[in-house]
N, C-alpha and C positions, 0 to 999 in steps of 0.2 A: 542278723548281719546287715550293716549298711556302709553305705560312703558315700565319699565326702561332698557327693552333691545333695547327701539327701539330710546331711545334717546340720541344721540350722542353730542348735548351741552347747555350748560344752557344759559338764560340772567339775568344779573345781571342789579341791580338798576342803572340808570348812577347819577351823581352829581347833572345835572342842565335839563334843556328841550332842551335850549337856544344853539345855538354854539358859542355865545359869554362868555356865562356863564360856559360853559364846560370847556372853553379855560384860563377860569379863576382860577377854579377851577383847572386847572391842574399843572398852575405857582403856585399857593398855596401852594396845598399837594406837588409837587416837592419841595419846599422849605422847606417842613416839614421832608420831609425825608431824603434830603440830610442834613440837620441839624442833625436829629437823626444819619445817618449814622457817619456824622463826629464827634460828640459828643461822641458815644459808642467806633467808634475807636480808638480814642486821649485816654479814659479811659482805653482800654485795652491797646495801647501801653503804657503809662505811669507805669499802675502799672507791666507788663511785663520787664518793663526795669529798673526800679528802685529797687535794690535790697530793700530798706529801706521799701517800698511795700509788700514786699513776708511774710507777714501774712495773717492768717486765717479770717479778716475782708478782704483785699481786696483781698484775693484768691475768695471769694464766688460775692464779688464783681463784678470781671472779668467773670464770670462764669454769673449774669445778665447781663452784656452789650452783652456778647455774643447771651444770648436767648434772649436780647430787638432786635438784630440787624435782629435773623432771626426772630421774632416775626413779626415788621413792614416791612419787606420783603415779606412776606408771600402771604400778601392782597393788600399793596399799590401799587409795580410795575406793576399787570395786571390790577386795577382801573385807574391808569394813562395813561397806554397804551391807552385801553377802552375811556377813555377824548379825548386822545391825535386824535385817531383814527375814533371817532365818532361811536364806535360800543359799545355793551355791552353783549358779545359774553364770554362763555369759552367753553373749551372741557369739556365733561362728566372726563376724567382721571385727565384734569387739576382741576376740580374742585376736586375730589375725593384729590389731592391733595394737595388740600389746606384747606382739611377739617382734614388731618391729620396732618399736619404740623400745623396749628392754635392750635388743642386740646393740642398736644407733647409742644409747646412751651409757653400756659399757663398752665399747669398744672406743667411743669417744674419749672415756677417761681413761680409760687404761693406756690410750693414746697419748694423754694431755698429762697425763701423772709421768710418763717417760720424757715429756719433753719438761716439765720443771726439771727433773734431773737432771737434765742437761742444763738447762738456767742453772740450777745449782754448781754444777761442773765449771760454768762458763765462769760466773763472779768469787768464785772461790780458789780454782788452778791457772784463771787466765785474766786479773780483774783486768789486765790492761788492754785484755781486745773484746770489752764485754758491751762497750758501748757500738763498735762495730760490729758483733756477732750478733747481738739481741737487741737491735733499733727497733722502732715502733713498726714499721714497714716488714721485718723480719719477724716479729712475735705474731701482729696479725696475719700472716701468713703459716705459722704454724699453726697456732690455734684454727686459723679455717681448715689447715690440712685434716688437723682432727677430728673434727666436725665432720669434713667432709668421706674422711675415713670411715667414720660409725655410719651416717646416710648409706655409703656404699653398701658397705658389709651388712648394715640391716635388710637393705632391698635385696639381694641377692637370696638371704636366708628366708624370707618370709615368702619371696615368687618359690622357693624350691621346696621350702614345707608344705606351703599350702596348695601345692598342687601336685601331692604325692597323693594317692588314694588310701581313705582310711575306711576300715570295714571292722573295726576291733571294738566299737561302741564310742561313746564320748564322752567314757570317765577320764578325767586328769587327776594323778595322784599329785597332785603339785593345788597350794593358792593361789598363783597366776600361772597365767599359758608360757611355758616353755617348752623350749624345739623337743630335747630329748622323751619328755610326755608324751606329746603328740605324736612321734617320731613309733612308739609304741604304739600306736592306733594302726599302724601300719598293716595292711596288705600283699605289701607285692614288691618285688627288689629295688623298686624306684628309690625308696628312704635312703640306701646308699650314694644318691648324689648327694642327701642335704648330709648324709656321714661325713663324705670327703669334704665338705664345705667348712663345715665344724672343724674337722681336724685341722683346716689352711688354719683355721680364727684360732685355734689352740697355737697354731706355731707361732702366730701373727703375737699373741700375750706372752707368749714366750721368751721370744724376741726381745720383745719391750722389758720383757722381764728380765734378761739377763744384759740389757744394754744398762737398765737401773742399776744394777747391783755392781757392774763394771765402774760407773760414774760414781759411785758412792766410797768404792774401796780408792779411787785416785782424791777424791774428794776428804774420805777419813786422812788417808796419808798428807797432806797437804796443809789439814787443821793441827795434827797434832804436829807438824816441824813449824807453825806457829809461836815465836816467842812468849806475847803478850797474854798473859791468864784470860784476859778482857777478853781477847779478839776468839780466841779461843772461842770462851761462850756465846760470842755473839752467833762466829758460826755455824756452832751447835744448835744456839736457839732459832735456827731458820732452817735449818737442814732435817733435823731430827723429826718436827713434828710430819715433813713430808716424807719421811722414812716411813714413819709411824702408820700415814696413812696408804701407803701402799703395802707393806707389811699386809696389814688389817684386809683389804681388798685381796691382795694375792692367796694367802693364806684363808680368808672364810671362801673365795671362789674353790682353791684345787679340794678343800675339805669335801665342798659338795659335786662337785664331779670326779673326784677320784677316789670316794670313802669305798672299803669293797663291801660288795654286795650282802655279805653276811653279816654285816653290822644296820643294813638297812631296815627300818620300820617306819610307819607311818610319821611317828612323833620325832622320833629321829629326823626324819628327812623334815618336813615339817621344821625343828630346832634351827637345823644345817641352813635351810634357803631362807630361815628370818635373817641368820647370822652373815648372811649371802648378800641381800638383796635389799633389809631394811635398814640394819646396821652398821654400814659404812657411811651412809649420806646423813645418818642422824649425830654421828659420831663427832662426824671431820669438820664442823662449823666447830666445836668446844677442842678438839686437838690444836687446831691451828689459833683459836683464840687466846687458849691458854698458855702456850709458851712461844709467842710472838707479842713483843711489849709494842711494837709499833701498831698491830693491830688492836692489840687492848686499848690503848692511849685514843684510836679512831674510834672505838665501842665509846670508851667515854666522851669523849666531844659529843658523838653524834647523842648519845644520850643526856648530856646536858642539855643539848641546843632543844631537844622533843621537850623536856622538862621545864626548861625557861620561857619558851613558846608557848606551853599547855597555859603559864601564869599572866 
């Protein structure tokens, strides 16, 4: 038996058993990520460079690729080390830090994903007070709230996990450090602060969650008393893919914290937090690129302009 001062690093879940399967698994998720990376990038330099861009749809836009990039940054570059090296090793700090930077960067977008819905809402049931409602002054002001949102909520849950006493050993059943994991290492009724913590941070996605779904049903109503077939599509082709990606978010999170216990096993769980944690941020650069023609159209410029510069 120990705790939590006397333990200096955790072990995490590895991939496979096998080191042919580890090794597999590493060419994999390296694939995954470097996709995502290049995806979220290509999106922030596009709408960064193209003035035609610089609205409050893809200002808040940018502002997700940024939290997807450090999102799957978070967890996957020490899991792949971890493959790569045949350990499944972190520091007690590196964990600590990756328990804060996970919470800061989804709550952030869970944040920032409700408030395009509301964008959404604004240019579609209101276009004529959309220039008033979501000035430049007014969108940076959301987006910091969001920001500022996930900062808070992270720092709160990482000072309350990590100074709950763990005497349970320092296996994690999990590839990166999460609360719930850790939360298991548990000793002594303390863990029911960072409980109640979690549960606010559950109402808080909740919230967001059903403010989205509110916006979307005024939103659907609104497009289909739409005459124009055109107009129609267009504001389908802006709305949907950000359906799409909250859909995807909402749904691979409740999977992994609300699957019941008797479907739980390693690989399972394991399936659940890739589909949780890797695959939202590798996703959402090819969702939003592919059915937004104004973004495709910036993919091409910008990739001409790399092309005709390489010559």
């Amino acid at each position: 038996m120990s705790n939590s001062s006397s333990i200096t690093q955790f072990l995490l879940l590895a991939f496979a058993d096998t080191r042919e399967l580890q090794l597999l698994h590493f060419w994999l998720f390296l694939g995954i990520y470097l996709a995502a990376l290049l995806g979220n990038a290509l999106n922030i330099t596009a709408i960064a460079c193209d003035h035609r861009l610089h609205t409050p749809m893809y200002f808040f836009l940018l502002n997700l690729s940024v939290l997807d990039l450090g999102f799957i940054s978070t967890s996957l570059p020490k899991a792949l080390a971890n493959s790569l090296w045949d350990t499944r090793t972190i520091s007690y700090w590196g964990c600590a830090a990756q328990v804060f930077l996970f919470s800061f960067f989804i709550t952030a977008e869970y944040c920032l994903l409700t408030i395009m819905s509301y964008d959404r809402y604004i240019a579609i049931c209101k276009p004529l007070h959309y220039g008033t409602l979501l000035g430049s002054r007014a969108c940076v002001h959301m987006a910091a709230a969001a920001w500022g949102t996930g900062f808070l909520n992270a720092l709160l849950h990482m000072a309350s996990t990590f100074s709950i006493p763990l005497c349970q050993g320092n296996v994690l059943e999990q590839f990166f450090c999460e609360i719930p994991q850790i939360l298991k290492l548990s000793c002594s009724h303390s863990y029911l602060r960072e409980v109640g913590l979690l549960v606010v941070s559950a109402c808080l996605v909740f919230g967001c969650f059903v403010f989205i779904v509110v916006s979307y049903v005024q939103i659907f109503r609104a497009v289909l008393r739409i005459p124009s077939e055109q107009g129609q599509h267009k504001a389908f082709a802006t709305c949907l893919p950000h359906l799409a990606v909250v859909s995807l978010t909402v749904s691979t999170g409740m999977v992994v914290h609300l699957k019941p216990p008797s479907i739980s096993s390693p690989f399972l769980d394991l399936v659940f937090s890739v589909l949780y944690s890797v695959v939202p941020p590798a996703v959402n650069p090819l969702i939003y690129s592919m059915r937004n023609q104004e973004l495709k159209d910036a993919l091409w410029k910008l990739a001409q302009c790399v092309l005709f510069k390489g010559q």
